[in-house]
Each structure stands twice: as structure tokens, then as C-alpha cells.
mmCIF file of the N, C-alpha and C atoms, coordinates in Angstrom:
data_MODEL
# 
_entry.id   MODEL 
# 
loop_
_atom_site.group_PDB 
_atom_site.id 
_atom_site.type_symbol 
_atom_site.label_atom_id 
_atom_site.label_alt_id 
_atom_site.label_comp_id 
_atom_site.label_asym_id 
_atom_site.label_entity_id 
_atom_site.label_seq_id 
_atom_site.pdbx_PDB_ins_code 
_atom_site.Cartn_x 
_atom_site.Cartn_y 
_atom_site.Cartn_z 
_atom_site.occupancy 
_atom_site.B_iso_or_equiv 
_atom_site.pdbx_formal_charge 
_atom_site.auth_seq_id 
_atom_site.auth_comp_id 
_atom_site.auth_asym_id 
_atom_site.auth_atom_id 
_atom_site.pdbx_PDB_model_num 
ATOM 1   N N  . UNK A 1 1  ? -10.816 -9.407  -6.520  1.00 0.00 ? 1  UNK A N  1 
ATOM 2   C CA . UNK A 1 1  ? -10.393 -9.830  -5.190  1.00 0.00 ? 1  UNK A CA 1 
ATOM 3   C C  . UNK A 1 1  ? -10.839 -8.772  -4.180  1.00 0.00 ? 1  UNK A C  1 
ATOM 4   N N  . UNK A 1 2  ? -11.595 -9.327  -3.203  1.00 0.00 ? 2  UNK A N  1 
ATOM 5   C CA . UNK A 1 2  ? -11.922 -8.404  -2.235  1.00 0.00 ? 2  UNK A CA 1 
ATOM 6   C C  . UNK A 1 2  ? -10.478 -7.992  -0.986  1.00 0.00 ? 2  UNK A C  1 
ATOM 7   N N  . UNK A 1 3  ? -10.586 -6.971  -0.418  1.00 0.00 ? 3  UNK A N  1 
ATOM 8   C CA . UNK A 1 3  ? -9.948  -6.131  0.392   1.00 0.00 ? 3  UNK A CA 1 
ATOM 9   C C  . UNK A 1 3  ? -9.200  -7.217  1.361   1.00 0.00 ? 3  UNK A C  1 
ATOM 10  N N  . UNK A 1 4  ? -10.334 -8.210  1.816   1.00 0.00 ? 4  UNK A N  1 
ATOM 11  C CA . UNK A 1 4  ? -10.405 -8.484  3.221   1.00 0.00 ? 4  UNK A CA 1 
ATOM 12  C C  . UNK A 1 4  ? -9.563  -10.062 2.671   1.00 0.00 ? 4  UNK A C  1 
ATOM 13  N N  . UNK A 1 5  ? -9.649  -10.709 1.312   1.00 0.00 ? 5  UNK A N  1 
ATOM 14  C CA . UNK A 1 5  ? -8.964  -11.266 0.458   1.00 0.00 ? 5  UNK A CA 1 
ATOM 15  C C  . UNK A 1 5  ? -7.900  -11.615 0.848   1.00 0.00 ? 5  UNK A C  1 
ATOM 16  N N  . UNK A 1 6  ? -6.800  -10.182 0.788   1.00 0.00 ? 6  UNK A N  1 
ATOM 17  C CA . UNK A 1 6  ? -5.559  -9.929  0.675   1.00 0.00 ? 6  UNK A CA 1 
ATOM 18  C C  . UNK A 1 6  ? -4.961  -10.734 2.235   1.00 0.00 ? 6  UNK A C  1 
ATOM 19  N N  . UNK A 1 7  ? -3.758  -11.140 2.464   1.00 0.00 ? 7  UNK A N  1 
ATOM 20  C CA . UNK A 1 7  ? -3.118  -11.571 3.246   1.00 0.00 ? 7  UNK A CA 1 
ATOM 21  C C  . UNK A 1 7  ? -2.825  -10.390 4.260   1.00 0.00 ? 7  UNK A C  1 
ATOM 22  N N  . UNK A 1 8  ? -2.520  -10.552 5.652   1.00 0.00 ? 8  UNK A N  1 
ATOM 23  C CA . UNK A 1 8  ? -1.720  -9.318  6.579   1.00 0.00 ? 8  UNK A CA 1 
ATOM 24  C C  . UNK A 1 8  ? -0.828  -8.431  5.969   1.00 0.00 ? 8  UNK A C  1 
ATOM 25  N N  . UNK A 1 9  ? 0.423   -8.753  5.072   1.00 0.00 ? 9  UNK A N  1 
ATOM 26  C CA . UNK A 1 9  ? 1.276   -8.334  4.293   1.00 0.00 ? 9  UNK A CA 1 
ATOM 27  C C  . UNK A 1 9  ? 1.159   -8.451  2.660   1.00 0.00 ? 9  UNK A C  1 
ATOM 28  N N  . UNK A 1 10 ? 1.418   -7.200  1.868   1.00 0.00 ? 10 UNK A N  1 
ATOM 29  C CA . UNK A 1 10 ? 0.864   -7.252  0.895   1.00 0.00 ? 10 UNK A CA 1 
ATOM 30  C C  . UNK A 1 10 ? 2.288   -7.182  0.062   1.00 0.00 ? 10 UNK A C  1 
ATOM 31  N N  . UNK A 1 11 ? 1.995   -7.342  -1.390  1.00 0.00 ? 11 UNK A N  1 
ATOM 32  C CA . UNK A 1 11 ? 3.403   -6.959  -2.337  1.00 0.00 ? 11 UNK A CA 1 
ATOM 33  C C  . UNK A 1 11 ? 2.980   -5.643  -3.032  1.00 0.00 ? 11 UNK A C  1 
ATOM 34  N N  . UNK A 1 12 ? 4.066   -5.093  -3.927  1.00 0.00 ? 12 UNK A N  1 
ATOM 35  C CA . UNK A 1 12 ? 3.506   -3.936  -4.851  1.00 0.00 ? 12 UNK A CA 1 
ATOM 36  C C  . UNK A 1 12 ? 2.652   -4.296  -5.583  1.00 0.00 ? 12 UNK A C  1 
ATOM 37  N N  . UNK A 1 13 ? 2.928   -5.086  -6.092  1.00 0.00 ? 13 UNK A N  1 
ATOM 38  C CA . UNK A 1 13 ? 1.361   -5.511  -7.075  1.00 0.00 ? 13 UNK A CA 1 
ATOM 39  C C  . UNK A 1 13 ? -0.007  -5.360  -6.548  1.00 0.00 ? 13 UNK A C  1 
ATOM 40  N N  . UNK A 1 14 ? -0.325  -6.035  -4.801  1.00 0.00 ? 14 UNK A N  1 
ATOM 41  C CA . UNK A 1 14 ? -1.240  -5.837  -4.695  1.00 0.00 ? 14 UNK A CA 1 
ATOM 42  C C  . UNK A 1 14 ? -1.668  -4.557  -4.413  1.00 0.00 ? 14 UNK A C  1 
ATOM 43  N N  . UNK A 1 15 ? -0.830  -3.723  -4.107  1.00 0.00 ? 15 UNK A N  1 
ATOM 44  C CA . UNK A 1 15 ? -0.481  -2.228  -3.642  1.00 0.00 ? 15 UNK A CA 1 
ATOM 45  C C  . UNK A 1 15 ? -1.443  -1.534  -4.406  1.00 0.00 ? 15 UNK A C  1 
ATOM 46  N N  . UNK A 1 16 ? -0.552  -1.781  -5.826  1.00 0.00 ? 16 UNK A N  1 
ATOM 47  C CA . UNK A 1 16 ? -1.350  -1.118  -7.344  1.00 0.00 ? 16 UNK A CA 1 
ATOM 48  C C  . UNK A 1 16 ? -2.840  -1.785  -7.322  1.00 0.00 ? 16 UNK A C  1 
ATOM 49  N N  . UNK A 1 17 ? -3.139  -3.013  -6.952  1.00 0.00 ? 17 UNK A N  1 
ATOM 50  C CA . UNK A 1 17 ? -4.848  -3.733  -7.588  1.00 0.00 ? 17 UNK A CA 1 
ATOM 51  C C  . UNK A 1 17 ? -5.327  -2.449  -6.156  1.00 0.00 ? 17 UNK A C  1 
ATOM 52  N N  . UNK A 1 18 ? -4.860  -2.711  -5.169  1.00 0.00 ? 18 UNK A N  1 
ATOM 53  C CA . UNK A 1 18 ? -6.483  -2.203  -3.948  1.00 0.00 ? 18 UNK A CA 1 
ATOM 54  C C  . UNK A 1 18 ? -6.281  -0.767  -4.052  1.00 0.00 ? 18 UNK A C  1 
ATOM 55  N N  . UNK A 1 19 ? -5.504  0.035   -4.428  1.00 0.00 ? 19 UNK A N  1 
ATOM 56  C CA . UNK A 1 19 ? -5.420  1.598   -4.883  1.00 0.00 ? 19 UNK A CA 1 
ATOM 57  C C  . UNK A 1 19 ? -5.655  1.821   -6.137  1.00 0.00 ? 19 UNK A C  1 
ATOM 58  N N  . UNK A 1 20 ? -5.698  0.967   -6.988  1.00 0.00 ? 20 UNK A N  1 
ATOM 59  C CA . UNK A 1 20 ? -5.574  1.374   -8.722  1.00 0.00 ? 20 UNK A CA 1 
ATOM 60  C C  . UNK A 1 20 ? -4.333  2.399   -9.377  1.00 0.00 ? 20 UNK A C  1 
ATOM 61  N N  . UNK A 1 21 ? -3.575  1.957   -8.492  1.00 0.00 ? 21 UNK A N  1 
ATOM 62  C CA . UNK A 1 21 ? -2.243  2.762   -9.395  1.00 0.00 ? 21 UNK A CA 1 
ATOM 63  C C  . UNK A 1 21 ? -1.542  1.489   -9.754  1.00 0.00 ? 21 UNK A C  1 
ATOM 64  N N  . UNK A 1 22 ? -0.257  2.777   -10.437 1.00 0.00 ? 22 UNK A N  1 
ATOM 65  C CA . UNK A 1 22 ? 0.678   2.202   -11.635 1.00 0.00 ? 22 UNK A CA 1 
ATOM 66  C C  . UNK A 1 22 ? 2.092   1.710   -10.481 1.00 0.00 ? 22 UNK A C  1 
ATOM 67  N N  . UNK A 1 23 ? 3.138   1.128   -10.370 1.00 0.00 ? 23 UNK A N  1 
ATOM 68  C CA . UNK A 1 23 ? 4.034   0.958   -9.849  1.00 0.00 ? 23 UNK A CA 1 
ATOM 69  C C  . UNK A 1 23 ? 4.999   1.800   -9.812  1.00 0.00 ? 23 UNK A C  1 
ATOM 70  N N  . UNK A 1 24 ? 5.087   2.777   -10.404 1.00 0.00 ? 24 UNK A N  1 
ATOM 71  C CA . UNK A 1 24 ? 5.707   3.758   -9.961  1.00 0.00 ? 24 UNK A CA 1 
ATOM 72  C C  . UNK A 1 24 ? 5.015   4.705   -9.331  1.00 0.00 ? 24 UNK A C  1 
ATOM 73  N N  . UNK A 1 25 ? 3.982   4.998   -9.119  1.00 0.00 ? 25 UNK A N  1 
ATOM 74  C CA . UNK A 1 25 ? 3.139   5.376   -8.096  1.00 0.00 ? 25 UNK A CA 1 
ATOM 75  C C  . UNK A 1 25 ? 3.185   5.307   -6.606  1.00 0.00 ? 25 UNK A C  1 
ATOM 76  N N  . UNK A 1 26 ? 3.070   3.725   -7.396  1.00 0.00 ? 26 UNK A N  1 
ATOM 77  C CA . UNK A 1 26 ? 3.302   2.884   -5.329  1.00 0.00 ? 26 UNK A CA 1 
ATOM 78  C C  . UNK A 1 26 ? 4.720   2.822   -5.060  1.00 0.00 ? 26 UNK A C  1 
ATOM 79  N N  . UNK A 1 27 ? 5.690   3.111   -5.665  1.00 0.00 ? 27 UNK A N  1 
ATOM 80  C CA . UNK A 1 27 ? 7.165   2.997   -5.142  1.00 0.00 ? 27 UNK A CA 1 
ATOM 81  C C  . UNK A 1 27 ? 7.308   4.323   -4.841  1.00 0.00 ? 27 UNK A C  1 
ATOM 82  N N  . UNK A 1 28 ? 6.633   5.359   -5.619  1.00 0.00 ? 28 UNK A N  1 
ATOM 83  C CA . UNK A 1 28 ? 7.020   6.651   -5.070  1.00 0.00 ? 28 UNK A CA 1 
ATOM 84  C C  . UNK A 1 28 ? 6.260   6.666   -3.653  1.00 0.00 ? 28 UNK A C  1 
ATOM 85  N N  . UNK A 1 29 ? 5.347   6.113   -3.139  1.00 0.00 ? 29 UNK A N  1 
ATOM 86  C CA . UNK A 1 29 ? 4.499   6.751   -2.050  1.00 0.00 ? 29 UNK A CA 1 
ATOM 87  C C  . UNK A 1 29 ? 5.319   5.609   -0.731  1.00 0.00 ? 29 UNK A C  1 
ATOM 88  N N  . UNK A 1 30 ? 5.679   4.704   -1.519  1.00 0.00 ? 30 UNK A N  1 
ATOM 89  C CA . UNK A 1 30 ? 6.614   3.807   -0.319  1.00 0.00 ? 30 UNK A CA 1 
ATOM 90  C C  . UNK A 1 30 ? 7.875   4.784   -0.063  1.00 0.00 ? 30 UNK A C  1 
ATOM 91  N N  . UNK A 1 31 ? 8.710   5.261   -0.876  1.00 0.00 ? 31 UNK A N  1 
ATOM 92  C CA . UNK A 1 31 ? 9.958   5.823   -0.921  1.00 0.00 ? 31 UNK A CA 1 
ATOM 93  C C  . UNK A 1 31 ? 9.973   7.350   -0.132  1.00 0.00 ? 31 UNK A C  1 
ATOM 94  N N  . UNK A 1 32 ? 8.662   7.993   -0.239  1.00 0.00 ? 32 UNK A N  1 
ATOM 95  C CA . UNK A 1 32 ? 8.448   9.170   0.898   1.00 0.00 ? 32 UNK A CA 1 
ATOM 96  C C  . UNK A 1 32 ? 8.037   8.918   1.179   1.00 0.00 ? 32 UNK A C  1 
ATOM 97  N N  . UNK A 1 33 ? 7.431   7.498   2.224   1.00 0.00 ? 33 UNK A N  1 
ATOM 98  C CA . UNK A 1 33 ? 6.965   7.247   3.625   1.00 0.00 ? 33 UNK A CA 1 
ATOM 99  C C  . UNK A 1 33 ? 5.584   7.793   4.004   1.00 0.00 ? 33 UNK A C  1 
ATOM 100 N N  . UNK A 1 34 ? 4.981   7.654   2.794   1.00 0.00 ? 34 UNK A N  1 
ATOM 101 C CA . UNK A 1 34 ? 3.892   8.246   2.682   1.00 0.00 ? 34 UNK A CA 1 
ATOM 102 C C  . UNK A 1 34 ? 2.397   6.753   2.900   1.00 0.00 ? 34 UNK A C  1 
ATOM 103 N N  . UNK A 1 35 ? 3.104   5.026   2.788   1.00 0.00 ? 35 UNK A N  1 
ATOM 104 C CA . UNK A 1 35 ? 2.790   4.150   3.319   1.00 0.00 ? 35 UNK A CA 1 
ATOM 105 C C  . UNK A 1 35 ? 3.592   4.056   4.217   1.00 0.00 ? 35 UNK A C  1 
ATOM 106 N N  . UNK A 1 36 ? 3.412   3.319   5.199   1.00 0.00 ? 36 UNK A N  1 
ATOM 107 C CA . UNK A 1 36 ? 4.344   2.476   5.968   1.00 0.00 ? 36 UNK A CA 1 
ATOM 108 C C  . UNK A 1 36 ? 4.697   1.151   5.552   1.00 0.00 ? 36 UNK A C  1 
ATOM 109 N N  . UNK A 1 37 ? 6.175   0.597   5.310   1.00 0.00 ? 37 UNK A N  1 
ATOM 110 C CA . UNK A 1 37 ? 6.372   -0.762  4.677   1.00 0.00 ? 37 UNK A CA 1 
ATOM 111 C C  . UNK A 1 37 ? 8.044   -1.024  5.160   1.00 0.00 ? 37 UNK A C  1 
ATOM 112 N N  . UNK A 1 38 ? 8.512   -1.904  4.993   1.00 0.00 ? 38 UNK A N  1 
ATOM 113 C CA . UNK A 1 38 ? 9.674   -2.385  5.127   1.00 0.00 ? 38 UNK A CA 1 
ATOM 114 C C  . UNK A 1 38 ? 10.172  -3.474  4.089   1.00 0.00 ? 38 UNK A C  1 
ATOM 115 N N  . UNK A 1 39 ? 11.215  -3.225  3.519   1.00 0.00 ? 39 UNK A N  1 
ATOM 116 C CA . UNK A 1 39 ? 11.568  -4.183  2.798   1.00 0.00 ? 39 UNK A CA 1 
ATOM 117 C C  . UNK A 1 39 ? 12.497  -5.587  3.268   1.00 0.00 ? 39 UNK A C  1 
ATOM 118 N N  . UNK A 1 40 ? 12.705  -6.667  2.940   1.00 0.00 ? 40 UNK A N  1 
ATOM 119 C CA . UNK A 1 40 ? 12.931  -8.039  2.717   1.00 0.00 ? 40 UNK A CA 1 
ATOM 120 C C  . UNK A 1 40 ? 14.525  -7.928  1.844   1.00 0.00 ? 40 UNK A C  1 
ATOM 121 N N  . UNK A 1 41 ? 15.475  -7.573  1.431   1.00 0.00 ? 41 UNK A N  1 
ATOM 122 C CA . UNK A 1 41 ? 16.216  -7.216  0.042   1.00 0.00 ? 41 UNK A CA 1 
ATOM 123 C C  . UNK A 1 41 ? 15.677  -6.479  -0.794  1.00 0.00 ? 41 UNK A C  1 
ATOM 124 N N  . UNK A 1 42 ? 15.445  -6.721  -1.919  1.00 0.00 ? 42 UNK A N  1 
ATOM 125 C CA . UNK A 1 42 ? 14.633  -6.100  -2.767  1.00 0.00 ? 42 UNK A CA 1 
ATOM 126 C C  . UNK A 1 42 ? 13.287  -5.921  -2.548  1.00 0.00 ? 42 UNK A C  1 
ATOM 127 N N  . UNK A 1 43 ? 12.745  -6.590  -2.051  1.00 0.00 ? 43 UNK A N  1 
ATOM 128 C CA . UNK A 1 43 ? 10.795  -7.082  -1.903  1.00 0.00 ? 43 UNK A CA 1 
ATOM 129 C C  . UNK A 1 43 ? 10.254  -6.348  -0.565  1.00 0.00 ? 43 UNK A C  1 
ATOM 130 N N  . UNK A 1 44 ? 9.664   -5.355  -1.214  1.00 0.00 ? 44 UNK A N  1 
ATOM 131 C CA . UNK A 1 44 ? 9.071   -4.634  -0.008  1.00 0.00 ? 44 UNK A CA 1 
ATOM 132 C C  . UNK A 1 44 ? 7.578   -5.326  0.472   1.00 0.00 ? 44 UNK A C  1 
ATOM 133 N N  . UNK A 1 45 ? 7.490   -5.381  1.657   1.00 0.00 ? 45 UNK A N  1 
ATOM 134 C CA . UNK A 1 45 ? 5.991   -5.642  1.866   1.00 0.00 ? 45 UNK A CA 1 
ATOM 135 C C  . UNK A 1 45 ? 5.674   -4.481  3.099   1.00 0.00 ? 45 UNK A C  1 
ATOM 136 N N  . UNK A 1 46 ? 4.287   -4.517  2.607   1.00 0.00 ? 46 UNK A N  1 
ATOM 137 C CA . UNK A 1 46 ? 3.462   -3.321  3.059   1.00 0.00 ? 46 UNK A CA 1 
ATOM 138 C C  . UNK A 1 46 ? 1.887   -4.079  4.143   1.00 0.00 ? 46 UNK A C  1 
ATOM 139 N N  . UNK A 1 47 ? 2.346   -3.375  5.189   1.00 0.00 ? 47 UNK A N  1 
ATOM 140 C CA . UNK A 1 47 ? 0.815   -4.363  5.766   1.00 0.00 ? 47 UNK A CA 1 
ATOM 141 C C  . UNK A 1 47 ? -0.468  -3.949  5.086   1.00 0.00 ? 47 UNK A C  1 
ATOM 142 N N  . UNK A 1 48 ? -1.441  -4.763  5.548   1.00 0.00 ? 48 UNK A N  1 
ATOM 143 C CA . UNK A 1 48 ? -2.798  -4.266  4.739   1.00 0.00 ? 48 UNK A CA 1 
ATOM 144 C C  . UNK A 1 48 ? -3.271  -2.721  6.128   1.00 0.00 ? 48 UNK A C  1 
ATOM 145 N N  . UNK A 1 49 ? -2.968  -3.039  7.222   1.00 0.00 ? 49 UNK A N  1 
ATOM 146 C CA . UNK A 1 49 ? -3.007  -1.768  8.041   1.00 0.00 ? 49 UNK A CA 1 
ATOM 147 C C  . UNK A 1 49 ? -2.629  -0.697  7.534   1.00 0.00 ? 49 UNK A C  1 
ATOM 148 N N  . UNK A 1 50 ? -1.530  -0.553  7.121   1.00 0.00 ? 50 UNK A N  1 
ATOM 149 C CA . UNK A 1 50 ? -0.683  0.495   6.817   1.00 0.00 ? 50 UNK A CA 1 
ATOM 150 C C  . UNK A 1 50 ? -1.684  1.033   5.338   1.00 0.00 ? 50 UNK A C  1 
ATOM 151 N N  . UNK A 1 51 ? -2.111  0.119   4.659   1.00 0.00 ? 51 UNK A N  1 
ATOM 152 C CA . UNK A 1 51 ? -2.878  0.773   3.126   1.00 0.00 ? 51 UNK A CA 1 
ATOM 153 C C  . UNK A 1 51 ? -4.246  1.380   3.622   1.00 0.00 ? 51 UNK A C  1 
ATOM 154 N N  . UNK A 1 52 ? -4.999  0.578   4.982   1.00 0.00 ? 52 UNK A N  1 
ATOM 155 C CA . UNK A 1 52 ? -5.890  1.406   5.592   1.00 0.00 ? 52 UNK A CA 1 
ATOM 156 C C  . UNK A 1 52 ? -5.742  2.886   6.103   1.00 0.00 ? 52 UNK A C  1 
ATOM 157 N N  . UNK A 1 53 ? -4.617  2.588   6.843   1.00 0.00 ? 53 UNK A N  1 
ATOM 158 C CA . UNK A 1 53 ? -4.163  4.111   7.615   1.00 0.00 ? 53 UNK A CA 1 
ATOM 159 C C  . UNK A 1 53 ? -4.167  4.690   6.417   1.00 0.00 ? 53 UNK A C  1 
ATOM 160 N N  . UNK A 1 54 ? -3.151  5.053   5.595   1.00 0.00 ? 54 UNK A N  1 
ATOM 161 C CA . UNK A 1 54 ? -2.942  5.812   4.139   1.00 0.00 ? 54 UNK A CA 1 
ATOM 162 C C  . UNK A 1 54 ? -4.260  6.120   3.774   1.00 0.00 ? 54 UNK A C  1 
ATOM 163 N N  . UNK A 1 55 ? -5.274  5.380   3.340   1.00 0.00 ? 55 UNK A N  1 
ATOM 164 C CA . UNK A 1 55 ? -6.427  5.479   2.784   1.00 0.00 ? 55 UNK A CA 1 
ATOM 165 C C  . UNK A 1 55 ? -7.217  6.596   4.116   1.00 0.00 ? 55 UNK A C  1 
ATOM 166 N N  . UNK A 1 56 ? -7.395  6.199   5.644   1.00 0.00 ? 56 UNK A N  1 
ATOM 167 C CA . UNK A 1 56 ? -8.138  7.085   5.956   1.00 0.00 ? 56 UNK A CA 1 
ATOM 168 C C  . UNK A 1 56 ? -7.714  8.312   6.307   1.00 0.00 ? 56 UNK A C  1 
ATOM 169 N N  . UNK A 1 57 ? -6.317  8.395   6.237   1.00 0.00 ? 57 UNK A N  1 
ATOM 170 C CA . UNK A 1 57 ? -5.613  9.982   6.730   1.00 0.00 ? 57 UNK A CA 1 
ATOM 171 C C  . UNK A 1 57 ? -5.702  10.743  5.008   1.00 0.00 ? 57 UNK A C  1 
ATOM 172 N N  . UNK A 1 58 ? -5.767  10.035  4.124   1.00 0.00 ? 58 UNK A N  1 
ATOM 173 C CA . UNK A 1 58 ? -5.604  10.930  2.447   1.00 0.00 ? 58 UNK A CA 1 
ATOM 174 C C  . UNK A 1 58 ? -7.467  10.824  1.943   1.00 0.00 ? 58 UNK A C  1 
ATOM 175 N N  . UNK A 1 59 ? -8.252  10.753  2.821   1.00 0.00 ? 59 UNK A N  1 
ATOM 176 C CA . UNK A 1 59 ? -10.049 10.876  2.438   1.00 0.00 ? 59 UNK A CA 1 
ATOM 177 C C  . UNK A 1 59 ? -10.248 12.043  3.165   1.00 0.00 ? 59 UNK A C  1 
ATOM 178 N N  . UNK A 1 60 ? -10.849 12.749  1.992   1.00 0.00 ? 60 UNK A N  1 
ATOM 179 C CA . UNK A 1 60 ? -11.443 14.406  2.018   1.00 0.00 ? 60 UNK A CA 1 
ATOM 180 C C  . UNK A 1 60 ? -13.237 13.902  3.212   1.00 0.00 ? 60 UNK A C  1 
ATOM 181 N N  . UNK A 1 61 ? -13.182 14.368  4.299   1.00 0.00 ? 61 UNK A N  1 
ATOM 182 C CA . UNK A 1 61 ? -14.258 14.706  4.585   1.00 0.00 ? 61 UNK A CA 1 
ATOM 183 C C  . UNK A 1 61 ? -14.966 15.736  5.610   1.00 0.00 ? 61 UNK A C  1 
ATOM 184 N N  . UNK A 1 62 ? -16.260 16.075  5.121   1.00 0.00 ? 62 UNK A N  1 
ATOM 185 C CA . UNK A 1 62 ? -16.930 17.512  5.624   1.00 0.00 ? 62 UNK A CA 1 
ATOM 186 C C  . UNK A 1 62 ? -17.091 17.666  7.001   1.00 0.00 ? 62 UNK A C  1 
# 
């Protein structure tokens, strides 16, 4: 599934496919606010913005 694929709002699952982590991974990086997300009750959703931001503020470049 491509990036652009994914819906505005994502679940943990897709969290784990477009980063390649494990779910406790992605709950730890939701839980120190290290994504931006809000939860529903139990069901957090995470925008696909918010996995961009994350992605370009945590890329090493020269």
C-alpha cells in the first residue's frame, strides 16, 4: 500500500505498516507525544500529517 493510499486519519496498525514498527513501538511514541494523535475511547487515530511531521523532524540531514 502506497503512502498516499492511506486515508487523512490513520489506526495503529497502519502506524506500524508506513514506519515498520511493532505496536508497542507506536504506542510508546503516541504515549510521549512524540506523534501527534488523539484518541476516540480506546482507538487512537493519528493523522497521516502528523506521521509526516514525525518523519521529517526525526531525518538525519547534512
Amino acid at each position: 500500500m502506497t503512502y498516499d493510499s492511506y486515508n487523512d486519519l490513520i489506526t495503529i496498525n497502519e502506524l506500524c505498516d508506513i514506519l515498520s514498527i511493532g505496536k508497542n513501538t507506536a504506542y510508546r511514541l503516541l504515549n510521549d507525544k512524540k506523534i501527534k494523535a488523539f484518541r476516540i475511547g480506546r482507538t487512537w487515530k493519528i493523522s497521516r500529517q502528523a506521521v509526516t511531521d514525525f518523519i521529517y523532524h526525526n531525518s538525519y540531514s547534512d
